[in-house]
C-alpha positions in Angstrom: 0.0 0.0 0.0 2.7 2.6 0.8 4.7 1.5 -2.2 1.9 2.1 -4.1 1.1 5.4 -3.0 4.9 6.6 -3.3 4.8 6.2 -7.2 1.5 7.9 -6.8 3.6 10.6 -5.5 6.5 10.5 -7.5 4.3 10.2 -10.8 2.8 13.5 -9.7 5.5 15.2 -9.5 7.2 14.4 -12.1 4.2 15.3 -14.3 4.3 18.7 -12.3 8.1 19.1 -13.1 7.4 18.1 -17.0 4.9 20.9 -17.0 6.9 23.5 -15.7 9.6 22.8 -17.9 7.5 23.3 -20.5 6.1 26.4 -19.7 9.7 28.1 -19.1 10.7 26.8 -22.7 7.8 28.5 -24.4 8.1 31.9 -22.1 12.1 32.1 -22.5 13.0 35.9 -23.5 12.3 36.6 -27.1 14.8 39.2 -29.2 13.1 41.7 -30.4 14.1 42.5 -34.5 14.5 45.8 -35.6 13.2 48.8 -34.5 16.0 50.3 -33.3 18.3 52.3 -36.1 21.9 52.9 -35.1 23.3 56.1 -36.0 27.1 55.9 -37.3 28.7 59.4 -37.9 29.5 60.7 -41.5 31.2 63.2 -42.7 29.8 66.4 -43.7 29.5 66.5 -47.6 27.9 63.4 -47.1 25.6 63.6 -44.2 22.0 63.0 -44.7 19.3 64.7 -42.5 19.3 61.7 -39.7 23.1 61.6 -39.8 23.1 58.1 -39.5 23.3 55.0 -41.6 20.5 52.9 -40.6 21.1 49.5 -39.1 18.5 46.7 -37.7 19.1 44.1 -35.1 21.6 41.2 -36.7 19.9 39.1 -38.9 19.0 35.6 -39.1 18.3 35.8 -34.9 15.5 32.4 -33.8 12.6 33.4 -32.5 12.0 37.0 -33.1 9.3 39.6 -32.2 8.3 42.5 -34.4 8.3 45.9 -33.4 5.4 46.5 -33.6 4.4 44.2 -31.0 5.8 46.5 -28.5 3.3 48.3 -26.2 3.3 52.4 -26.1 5.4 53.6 -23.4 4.0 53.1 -20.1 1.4 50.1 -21.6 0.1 48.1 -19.0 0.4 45.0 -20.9 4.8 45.7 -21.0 6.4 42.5 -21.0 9.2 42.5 -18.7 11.2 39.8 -20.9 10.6 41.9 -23.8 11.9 45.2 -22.5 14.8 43.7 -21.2 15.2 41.9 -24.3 14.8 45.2 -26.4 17.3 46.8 -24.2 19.9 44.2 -24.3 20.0 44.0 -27.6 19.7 47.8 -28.4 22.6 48.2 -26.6 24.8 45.3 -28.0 23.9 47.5 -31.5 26.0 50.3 -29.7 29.3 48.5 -30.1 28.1 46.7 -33.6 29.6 50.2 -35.4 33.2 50.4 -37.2 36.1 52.6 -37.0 34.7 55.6 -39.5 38.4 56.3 -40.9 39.8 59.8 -39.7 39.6 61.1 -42.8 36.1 61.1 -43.2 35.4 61.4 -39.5 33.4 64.4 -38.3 35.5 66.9 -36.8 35.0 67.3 -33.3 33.0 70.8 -32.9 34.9 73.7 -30.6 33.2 76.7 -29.3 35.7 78.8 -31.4 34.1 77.0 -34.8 31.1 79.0 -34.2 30.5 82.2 -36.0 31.5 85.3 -33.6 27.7 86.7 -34.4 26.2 83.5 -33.5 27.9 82.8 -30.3 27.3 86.4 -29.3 23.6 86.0 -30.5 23.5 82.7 -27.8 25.4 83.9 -25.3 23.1 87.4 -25.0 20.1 84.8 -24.7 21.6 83.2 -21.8 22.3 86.3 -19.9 18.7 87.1 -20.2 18.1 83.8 -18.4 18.0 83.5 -14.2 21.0 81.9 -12.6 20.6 78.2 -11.9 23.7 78.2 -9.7 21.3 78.1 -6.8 19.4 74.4 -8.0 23.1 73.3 -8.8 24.1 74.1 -5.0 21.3 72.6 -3.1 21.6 69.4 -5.2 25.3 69.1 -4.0 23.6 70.2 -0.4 21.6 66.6 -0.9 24.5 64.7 -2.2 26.3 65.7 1.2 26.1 62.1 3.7 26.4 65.1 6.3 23.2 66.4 5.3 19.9 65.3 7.3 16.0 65.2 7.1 15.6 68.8 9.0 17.8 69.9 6.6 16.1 69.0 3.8 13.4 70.3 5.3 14.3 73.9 5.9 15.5 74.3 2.7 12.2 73.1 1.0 10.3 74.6 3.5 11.6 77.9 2.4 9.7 77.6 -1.5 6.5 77.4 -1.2 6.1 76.2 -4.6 8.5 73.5 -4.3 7.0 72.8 -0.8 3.3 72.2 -2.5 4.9 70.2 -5.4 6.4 68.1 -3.0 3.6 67.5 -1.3 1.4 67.2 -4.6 3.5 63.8 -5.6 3.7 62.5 -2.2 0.0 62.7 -1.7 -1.0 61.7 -5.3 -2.3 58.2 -5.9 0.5 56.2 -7.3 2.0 56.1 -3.3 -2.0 55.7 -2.1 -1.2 57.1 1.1 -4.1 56.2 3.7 -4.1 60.0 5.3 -3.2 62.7 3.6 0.4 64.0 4.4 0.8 67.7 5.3 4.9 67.3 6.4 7.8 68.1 4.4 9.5 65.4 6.1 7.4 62.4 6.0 6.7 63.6 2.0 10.6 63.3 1.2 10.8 60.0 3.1 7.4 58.8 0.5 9.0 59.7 -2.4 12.7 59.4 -2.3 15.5 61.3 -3.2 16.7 60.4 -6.3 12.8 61.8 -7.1 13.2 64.8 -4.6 16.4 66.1 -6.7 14.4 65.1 -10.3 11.8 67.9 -8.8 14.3 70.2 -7.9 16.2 69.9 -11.3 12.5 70.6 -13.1 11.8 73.5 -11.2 14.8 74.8 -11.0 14.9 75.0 -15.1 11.4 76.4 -15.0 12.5 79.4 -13.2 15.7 79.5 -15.2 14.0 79.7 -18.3 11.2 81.7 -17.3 8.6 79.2 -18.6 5.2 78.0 -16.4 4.9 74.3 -17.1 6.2 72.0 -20.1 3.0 70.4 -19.9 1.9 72.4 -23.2 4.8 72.3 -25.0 5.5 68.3 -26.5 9.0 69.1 -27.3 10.3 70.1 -23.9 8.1 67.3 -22.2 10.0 64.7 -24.2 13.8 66.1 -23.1 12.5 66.2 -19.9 11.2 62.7 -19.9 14.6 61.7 -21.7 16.9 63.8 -19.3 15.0 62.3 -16.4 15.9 58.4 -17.6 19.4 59.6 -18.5 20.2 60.9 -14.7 18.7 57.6 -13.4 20.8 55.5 -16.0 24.3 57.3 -15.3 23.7 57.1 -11.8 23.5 53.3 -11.7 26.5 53.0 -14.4 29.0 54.3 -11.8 29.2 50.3 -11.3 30.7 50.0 -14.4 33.9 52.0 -12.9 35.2 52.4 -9.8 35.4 55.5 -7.8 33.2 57.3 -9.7 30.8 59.6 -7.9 26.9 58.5 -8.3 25.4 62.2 -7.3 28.1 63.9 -10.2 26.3 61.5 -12.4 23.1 61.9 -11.8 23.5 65.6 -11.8 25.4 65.2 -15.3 22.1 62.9 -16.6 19.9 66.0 -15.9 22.3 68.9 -17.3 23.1 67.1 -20.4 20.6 68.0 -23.1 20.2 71.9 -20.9 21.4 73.1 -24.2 18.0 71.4 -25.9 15.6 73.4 -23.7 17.3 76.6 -24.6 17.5 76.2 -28.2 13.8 75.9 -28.3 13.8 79.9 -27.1 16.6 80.5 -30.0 15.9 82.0 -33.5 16.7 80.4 -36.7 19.8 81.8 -38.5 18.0 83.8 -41.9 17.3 81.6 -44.9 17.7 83.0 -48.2 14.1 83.2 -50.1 10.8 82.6 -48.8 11.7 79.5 -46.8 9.8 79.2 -43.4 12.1 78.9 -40.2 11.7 75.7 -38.9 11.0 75.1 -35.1 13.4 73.5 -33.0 12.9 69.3 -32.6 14.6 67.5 -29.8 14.9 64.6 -32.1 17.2 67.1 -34.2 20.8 65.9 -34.8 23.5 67.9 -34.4 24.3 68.7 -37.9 20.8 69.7 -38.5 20.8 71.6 -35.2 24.1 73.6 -36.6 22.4 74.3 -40.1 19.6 75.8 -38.9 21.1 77.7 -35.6 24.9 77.4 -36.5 25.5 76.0 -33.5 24.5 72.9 -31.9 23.0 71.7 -28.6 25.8 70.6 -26.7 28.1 73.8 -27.6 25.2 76.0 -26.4 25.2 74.1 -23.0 28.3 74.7 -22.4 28.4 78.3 -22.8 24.9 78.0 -20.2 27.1 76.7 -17.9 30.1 77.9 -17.8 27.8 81.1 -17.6 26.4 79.8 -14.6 29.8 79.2 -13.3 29.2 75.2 -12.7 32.4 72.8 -12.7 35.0 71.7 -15.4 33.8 68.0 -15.0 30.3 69.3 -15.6 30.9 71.3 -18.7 33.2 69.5 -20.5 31.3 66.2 -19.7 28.2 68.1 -21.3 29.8 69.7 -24.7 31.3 65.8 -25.4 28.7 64.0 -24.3 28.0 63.1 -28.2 32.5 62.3 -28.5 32.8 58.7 -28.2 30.3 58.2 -31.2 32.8 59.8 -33.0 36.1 60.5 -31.9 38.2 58.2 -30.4 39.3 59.0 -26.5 43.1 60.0 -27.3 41.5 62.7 -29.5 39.9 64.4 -27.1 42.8 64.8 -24.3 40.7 64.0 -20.9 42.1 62.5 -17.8 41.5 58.9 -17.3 38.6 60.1 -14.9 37.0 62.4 -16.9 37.0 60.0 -19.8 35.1 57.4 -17.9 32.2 59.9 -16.4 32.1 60.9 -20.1 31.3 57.6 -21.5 28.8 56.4 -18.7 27.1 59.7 -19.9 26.8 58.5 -23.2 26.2 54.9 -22.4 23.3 56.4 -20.1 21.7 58.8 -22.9 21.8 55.8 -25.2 20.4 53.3 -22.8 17.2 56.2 -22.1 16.5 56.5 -25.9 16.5 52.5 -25.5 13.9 52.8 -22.8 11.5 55.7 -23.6 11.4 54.0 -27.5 10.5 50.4 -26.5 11.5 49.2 -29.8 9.9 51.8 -31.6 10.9 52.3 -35.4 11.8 56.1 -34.8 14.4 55.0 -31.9 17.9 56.2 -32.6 21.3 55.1 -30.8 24.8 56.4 -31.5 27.2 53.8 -32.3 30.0 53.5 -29.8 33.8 54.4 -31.6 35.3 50.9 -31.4 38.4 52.4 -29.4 36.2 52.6 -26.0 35.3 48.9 -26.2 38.0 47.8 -24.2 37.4 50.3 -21.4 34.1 48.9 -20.5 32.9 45.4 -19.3 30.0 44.4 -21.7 28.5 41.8 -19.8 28.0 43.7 -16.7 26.3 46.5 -18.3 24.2 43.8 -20.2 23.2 42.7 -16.7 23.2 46.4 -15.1 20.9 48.3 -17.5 17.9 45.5 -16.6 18.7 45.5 -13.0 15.1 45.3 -11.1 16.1 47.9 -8.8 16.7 50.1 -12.0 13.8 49.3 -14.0 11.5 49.4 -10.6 13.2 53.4 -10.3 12.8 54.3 -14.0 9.1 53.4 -13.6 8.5 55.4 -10.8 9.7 58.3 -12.5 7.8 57.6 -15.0 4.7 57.6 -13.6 5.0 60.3 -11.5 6.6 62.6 -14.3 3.2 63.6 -15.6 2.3 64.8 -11.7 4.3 67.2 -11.7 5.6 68.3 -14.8 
């Protein structure tokens, strides 16, 4: 009788065991194919309006999902296998790229390349603008391990505005607080903070700008929704090096594409004829960006910040943040330190294109130039830029982006 019932047992289980093993092999993670374009870097005479040759995911892959399968950002029915999946293999595409020969290589844009009028023309705009030394300094204040809660506090405490956005995320219903929360405190403790300097940041380049809200204005919602991914990104890839300050990157991940936002304010060089001026896109490269403007994105950041008097690391880190798609590192005469914040920055503006896209068509990355592949560890960022903690942080700023901004 008990033999009998032991091969009841075992039979069981191995019929459970079969079962499971079958449900693993037909839910492994599926490779998303194409989708994703990677841009490679031409030179000028021949550079098209995308400056980029487009790529698609290697071919002949098993098992392959279209992309238009992919849910809208923010799609309830997101597959975790699949976005980790689309990541993965959008960033293996960022070291697929070849050597362009120098030669034909595009030269790496200098402040003293742009026209005297133009830079005047910029630099005149950004006088105009408030000083955002003070957002710059009380994100360093949080970044200090000496700093504490009551700190915090007193400093929020003393803008209003900032007080009552605070307290607007804190109390929305994505944390589905039971009471409503009325202290400064307890409402930095709810909502962390990496999302406590993301507020900051945003308000901060409100005032700096002198705009109300980018709720009404697409193009500045989407570099915020990028810059805000980037900062989370580079703050993470400080595993990818060691010694490299997390809060530096983070800050770097936010003041990155400043030069974006203030280009949207900037008017069109004139155009010969009855051509309309076109308005600014985010999704602009910067070739296009320097024939309409004369100057480019990054260039005009840095001239914001070294107005604003912020560091070296910061400002050089943001006029090359674009370099290692093109030039290779002995080209561009950083310190071994440097060099590495510089290419987690563009590792982490890669990886957020990767994540705000989901695999769609219009997603562009920036091939890697092949003479950084030795300075990084490909397999751990494989494993780092799907990291649950990571994913679980750049969904919560995602969804409590559209509270606030």
């Amino acid at each position: 009788m008990m033999t009998d019932l032991l091969v009841m047992v075992l039979a069981i289980a191995l019929l459970c065991a079969g079962f499971f093993l079958y449900r693993m092999y037909r839910n492994r993670d599926l490779p998303p194919k194409g989708g994703i374009r990677v841009a490679t870097r031409p030179d000028r005479q021949s550079a098209i309006r995308s400056s980029s040759k487009d790529l698609s995911l290697r071919e002949g892959m098993d098992q392959t999902v279209e992309s238009s399968s992919f849910p809208a950002p923010g799609g309830v029915d997101e597959s975790a296998q699949t976005l980790q999946a689309c990541l993965k293999n959008g960033m293996a595409l960022i070291f697929s790229g070849e050597a362009i020969p120098r030669e034909k290589a595009l030269p790496l844009l200098r402040i003293d390349d742009v026209r005297d009028d133009v830079r005047e023309r910029v630099s005149s705009h950004i006088v105009s603008l408030k000083n955002f030394d003070t957002v710059y300094q009380l994100q360093r204040i949080m970044g200090d391990p000496k700093t504490t809660m009551a700190d915090l506090s007193r400093m929020i405490t003393g803008n209003p505005l900032l007080s009552a956005k605070i307290l607007q995320v804190a109390n929305s219903a994505y944390y589905r607080m039971e009471q409503k929360l009325n202290s400064i405190s307890h409402a930095i403790m709810i909502i962390g903070i990496v999302n406590l300097k993301t507020i900051i940041y945003h308000e901060g380049v409100l005032e700096a700008l002198k705009e109300k809200s980018f709720r009404n204005e697409p193009a500045m919602q989407t570099v915020w929704q990028h810059v805000n991914y980037a900062s989370i990104y580079a703050s993470y890839m400080h595993y990818l090096f060691g010694g490299l300050n997390m809060g530096n990157l983070f800050t770097l991940g936010l003041l990155h594409d400043i030069g974006k936002f203030i280009m949207m304010r900037l008017t069109p060089l004139p155009k010969n004829g009855n051509e309309p001026p076109r308005d600014y896109s985010p999704d602009w490269t910067m070739i296009e960006e320097d024939e309409v403007f004369g100057i480019n994105h990054a260039l005009v950041g840095q001239l914001a910040l070294q107005h604003w008097g912020l560091s070296q690391l910061i400002v050089e880190t943001v006029t090359l943040h674009h370099a290692p798609g093109y030039t290779a590192p002995a080209d561009l005469g950083l310190d071994r330190e440097s060099l590495q914040y510089l290419l987690v920055m563009f590792l982490a503006d890669q990886a957020a294109r990767l994540f705000a896209g989901r695999g769609s068509a219009d997603t562009r990355v920036d091939c890697l130039h092949p003479a950084y592949h030795c300075l990084i560890d490909q397999n751990k960022l494989s494993r780092l830029i799907v990291d649950k903690s990571l994913m679980g942080q750049l969904r919560e700023a995602e969804a409590i982006t559209g509270i606030y901004a």
